[in-house]
C-alpha positions as CSV (number, residue, x, y, z in Angstrom):
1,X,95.5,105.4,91.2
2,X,93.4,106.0,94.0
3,X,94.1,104.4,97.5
4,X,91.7,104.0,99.7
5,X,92.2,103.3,103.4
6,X,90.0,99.8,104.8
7,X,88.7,100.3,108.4
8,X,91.1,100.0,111.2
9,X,90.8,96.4,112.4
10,X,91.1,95.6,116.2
11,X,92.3,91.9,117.1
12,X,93.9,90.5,120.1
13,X,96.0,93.6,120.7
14,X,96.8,94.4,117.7
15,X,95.6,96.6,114.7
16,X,95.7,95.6,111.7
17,X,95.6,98.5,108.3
18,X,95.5,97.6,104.4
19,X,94.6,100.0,101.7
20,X,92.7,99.6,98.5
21,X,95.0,100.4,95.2
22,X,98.0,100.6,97.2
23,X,101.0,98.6,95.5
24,X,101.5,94.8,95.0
25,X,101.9,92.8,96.4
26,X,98.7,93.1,98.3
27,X,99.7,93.5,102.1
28,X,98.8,94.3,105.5
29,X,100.4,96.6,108.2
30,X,100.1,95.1,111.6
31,X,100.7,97.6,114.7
32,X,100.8,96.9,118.7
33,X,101.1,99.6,120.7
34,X,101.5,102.4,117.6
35,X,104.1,100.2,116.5
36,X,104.8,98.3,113.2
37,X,105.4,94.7,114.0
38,X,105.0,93.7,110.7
39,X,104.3,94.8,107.1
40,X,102.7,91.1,105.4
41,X,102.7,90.3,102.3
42,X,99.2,88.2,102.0
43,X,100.3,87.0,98.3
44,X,103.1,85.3,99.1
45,X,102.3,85.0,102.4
46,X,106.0,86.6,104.4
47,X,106.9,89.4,105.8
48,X,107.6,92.3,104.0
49,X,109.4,93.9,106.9
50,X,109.6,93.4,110.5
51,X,108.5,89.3,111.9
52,X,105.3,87.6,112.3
53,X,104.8,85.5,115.1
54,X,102.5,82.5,114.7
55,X,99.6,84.0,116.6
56,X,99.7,87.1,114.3
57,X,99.7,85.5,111.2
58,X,97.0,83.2,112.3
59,X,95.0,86.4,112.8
60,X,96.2,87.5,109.4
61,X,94.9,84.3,108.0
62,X,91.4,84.2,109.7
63,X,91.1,88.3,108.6
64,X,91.6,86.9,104.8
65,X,89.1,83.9,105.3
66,X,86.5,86.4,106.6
67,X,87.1,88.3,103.7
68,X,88.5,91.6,105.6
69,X,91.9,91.7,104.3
């Protein structure tokens, strides 16, 4: 399997990392500050680990919609 890294993603404070092959479900890691806020799981839409506020997972959702996540 090969994993590729997408670009770092920079919105409203926070930064926002997926990566190409890496396991299911597909997911995002979302950081503020160097630190993990949440790990999402865009599938089934929850959190993986950590919380999501509303604001972040609107971001999360507009990412998907313009096809970046």
């Amino acid at each position: 399997m090969v994993t590729i890294i997408v670009p770092k993603i920079r919105r409203g404070n926070f930064v926002f990392l997926a990566w190409v092959g890496d396991h299911s479900p597909s997911h995002v890691h979302v950081y503020r500050d160097g630190k993990l806020i949440v790990k999402w799981d865009i599938e089934n839409w929850k959190a993986m680990r950590g919380a999501a506020t509303r604001r972040v997972e609107n971001l999360i959702r507009d990412l998907v919609d313009e096809g970046k996540l």
